[in-house]
C-alpha positions in Angstrom: -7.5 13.5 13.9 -7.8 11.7 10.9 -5.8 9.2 9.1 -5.2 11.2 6.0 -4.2 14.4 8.2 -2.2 12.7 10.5 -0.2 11.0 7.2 -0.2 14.6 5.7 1.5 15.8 9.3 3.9 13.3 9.3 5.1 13.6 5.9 5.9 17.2 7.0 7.4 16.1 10.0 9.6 13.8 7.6 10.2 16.8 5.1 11.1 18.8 7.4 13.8 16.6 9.6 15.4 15.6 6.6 16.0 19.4 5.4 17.2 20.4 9.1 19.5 17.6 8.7 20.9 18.9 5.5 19.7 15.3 4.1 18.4 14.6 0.6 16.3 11.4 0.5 16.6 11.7 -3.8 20.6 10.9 -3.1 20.6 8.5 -1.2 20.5 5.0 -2.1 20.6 3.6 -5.6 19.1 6.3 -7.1 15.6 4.2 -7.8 12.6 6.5 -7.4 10.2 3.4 -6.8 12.0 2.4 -4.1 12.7 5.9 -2.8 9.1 6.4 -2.8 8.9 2.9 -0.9 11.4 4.3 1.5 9.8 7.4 1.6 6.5 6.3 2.8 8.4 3.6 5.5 9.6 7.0 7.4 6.1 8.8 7.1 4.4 5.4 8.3 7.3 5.6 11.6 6.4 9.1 12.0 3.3 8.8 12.4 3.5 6.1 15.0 6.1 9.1 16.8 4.1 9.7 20.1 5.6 13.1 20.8 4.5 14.6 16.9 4.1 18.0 18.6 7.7 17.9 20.4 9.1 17.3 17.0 7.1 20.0 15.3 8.1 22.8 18.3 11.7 21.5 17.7 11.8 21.8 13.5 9.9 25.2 14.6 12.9 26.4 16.7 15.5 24.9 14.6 16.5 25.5 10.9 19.6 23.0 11.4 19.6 20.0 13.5 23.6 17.9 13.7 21.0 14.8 14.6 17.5 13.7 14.8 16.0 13.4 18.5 16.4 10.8 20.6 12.5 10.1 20.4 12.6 10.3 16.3 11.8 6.9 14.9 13.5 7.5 12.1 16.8 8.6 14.1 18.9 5.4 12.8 17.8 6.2 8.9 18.0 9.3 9.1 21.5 8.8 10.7 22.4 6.7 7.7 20.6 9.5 4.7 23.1 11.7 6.5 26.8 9.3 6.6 26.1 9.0 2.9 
């Protein structure tokens, strides 16, 4: 796979957490879309380090809400903290 697909999967696989979640990356933090954008690619750049990509994808597939990201997610602890607010 290459690097551009696999970037273009995990910003999916970002996307598509954050919505299960009922998260919205634009409200959280101060407001600054430069560094919202800098936040944003940190959690693409995790994701696609993930090694189980296709576990996540089967459970976003399965799941229109998630209460939490999975155990696995390496973007569990932000994600955690996009969703407290």
């Amino acid at each position: 796979m290459g690097v551009f697909t696999k970037i273009s999967k995990s910003a999916e696989l970002v996307g598509g957490m954050i919505e299960r979640l009922g998260t919205d990356l634009a409200g959280w933090g101060n407001h600054d879309p430069e560094l919202e954008a800098v936040r944003y690619r940190a959690m693409v750049m995790r994701c696609s380090g993930c090694p189980d990509q296709s576990g996540c994808r089967k459970l976003q597939d399965q799941n229109s809400h998630l209460d939490h990201a999975p155990d696995y997610c390496q973007n569990r602890a932000v994600l955690a903290q996009m969703k407290a607010g």
